[in-house]
Each structure stands twice: as C-alpha cells, then as structure tokens.
Backbone bond lengths (Angstrom), bond angles and torsions (degrees), N, CA, C in turn:
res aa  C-N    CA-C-N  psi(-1)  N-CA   C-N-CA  omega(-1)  CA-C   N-CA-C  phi
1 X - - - 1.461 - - 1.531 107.63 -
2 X 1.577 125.51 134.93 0.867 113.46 -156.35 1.976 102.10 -100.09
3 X 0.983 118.24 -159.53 1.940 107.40 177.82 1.441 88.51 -85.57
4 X 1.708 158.18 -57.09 1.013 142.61 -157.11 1.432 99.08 -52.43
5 X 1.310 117.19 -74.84 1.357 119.61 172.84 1.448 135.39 -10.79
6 X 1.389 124.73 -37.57 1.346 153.38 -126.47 1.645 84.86 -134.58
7 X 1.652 123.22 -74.92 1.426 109.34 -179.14 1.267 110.97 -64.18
8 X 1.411 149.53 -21.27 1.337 150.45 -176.28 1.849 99.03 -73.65
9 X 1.194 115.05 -47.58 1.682 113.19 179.10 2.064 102.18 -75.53
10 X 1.178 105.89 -38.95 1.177 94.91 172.07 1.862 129.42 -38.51
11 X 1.427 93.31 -60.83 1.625 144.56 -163.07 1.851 81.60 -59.85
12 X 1.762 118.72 -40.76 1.511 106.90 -142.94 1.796 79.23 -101.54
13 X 1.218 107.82 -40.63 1.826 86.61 -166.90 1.643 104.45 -97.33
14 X 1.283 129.14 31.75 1.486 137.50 151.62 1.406 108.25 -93.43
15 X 1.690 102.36 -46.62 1.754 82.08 171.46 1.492 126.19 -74.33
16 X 1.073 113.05 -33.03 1.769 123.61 178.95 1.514 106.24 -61.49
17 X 1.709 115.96 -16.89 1.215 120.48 176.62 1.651 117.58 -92.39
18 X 1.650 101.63 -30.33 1.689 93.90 167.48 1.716 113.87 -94.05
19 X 0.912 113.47 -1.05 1.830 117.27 161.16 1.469 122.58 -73.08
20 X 1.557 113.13 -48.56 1.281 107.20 173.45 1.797 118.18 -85.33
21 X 1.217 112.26 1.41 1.301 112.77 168.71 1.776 118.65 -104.26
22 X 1.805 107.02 -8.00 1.719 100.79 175.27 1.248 92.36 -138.07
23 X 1.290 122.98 29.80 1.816 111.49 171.78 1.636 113.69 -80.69
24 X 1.450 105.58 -12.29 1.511 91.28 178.88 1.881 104.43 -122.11
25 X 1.842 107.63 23.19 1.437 103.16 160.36 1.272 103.08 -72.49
26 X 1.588 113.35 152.64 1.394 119.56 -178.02 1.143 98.86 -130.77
27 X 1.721 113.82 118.03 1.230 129.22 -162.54 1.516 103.08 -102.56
28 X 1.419 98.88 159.58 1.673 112.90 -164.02 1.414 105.00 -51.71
29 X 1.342 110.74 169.42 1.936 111.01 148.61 1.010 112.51 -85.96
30 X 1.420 123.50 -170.77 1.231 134.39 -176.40 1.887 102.96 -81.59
31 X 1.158 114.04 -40.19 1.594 110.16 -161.76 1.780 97.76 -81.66
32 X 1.425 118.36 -19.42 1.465 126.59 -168.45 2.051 87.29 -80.80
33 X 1.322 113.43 -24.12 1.556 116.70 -161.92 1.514 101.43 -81.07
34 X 1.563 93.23 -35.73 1.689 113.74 -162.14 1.935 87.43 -68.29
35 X 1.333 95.83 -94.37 1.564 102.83 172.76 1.316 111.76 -2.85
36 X 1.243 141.41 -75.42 1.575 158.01 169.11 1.818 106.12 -22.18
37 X 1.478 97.96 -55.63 1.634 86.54 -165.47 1.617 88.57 -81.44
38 X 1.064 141.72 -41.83 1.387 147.89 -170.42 1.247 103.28 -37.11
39 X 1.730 124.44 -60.34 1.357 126.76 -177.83 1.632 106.63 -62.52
40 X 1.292 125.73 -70.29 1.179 133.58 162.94 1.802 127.37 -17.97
41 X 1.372 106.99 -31.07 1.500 127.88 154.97 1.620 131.20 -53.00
42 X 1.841 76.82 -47.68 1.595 93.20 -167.53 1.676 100.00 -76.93
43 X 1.364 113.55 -43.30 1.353 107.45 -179.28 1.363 120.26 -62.94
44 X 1.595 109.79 -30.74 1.578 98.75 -166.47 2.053 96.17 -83.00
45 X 1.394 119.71 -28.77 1.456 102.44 151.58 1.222 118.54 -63.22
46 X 0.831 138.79 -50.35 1.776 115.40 -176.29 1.825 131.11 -79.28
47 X 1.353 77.50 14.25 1.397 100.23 171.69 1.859 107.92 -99.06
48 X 1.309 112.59 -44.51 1.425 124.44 -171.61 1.496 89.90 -75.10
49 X 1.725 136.64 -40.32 1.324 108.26 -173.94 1.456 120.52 -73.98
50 X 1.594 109.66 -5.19 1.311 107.67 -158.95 1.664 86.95 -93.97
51 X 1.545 108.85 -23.40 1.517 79.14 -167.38 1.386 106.01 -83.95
52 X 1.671 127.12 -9.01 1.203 135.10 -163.28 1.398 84.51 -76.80
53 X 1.134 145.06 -51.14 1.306 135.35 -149.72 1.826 111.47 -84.97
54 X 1.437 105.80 -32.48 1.113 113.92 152.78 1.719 131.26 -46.73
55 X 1.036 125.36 -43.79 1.616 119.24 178.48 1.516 113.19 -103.25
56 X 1.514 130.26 51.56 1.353 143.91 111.02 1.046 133.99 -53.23
C-alpha cells in the first residue's frame, strides 16, 4: 500500500468516524450564538469597569 493510499483510507474512516459520532450533536443557531457572545461581553465589560474602578 502505497502513503497516498494509506492517507486516502485514513481521510475515509476518520471522517465516517467523526459523522457517526457528531451527526446527531445539534448545534446552536445563529441568534442562540449571537445571545452567547452578547452576555459574555457584558461580563467581560463589567468586569473591566470593576477592575478599572478598583485601582484608584
């Protein structure tokens, strides 16, 4: 078997291996994604004012 050979079988039962193990994760929407960084925003600002206000 030559190395093309070898990465092409690699390539086929790694993918057939991450399909049948995340084909039935059900990934976010976009507005559930949006929402997410939005909160995540708010904390890492209200984290920076608290610390800004802190080292006076």
């Amino acid at each position: 078997m030559n190395n093309e050979q070898f990465e092409f079988m690699f390539d086929t039962v790694l993918t057939d291996v991450v399909n049948q193990t995340y084909s039935t994760l059900s990934l976010p929407s976009k507005e559930q994604i949006q929402i997410s960084m939005k909160k995540m925003m708010d904390i890492i600002e209200a984290n920076h004012r608290w610390n800004t206000g802190n080292e006076r």
